[in-house]
NUGUKOL-983869 format. One record per residue: residue in one letter; x, y, z of N, C-alpha, C, CB in turn. Coordinates in steps of 0.2 Angstrom, whole numbers, plus 5000, padded with zeros to 4 digits. Glycine has a CB too. Layout:
% residues N
aXYZXYZXYZXYZ ...
This chain:
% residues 67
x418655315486418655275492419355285495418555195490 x419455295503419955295507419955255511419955345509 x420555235512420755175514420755195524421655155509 x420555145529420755185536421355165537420355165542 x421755215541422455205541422555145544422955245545 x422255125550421855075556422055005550420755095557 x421555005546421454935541422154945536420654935536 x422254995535422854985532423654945536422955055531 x423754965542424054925546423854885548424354935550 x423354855549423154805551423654735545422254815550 x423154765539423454715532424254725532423054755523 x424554775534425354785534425454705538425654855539 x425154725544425354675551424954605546424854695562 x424754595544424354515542425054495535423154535538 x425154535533425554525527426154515530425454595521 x426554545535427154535538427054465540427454585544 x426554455545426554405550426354325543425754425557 x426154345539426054285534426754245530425454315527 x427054335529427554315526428054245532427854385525 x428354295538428554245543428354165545428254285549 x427654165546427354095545427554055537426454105546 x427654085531427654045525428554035527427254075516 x428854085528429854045530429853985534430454095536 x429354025541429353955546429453915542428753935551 x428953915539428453825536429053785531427653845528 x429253835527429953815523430353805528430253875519 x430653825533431253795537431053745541431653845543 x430453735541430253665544430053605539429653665549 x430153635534430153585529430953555529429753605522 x431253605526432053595526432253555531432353655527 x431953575540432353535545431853465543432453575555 x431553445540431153375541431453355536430353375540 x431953365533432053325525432853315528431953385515 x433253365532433553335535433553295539433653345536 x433253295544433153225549432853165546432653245554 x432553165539432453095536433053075533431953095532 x433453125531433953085529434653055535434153115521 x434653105539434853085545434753035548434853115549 x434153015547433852925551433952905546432952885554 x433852895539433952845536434752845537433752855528 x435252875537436152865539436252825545436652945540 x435852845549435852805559435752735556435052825567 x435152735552434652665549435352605547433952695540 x435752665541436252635538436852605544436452675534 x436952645548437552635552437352565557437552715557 x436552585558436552525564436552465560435852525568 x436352455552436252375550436952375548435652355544 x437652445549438252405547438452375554438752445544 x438552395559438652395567438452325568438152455572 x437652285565437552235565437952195561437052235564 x437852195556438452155551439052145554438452185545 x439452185557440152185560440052155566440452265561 x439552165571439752115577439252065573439652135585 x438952035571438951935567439351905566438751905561 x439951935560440551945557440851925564440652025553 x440951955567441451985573441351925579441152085576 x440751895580440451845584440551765578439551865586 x440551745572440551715571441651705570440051735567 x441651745568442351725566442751745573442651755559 x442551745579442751725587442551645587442151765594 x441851625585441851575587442251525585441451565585 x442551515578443151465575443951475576443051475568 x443851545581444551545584444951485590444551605587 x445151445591445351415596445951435600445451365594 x445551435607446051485612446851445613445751495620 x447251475614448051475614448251455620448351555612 x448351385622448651365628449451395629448651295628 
């Protein structure tokens, strides 16, 4: 049985192009696992930012201004 050159590149080109698509898929998995744990750090940042101005509004309040 002989193979056609034709279908032989063909499967070359299907075998490159698969390959390419399965990295993609990996480097977009990679960049999605980074950007979750990047929102979870924002996540963290924002509820400290909050805590600091409550903190920061509360203990204004019990200051008494300075004639």
């Amino acid at each position: 049985m002989t193979i056609d050159p034709a279908s032989e590149l063909s499967t070359k080109e299907f075998l490159e192009a698969f390959q390419k698509l399965k990295e993609g898929e990996e480097t977009a998995d990679r960049m999605e696992k980074m950007l979750n744990k990047l929102e979870g750090n924002i996540e963290a940042l924002l509820a400290a930012a909050e805590e600091l101005n409550k903190s920061d509004t509360a203990g204004s309040s019990n200051i008494e201004p300075s004639a």
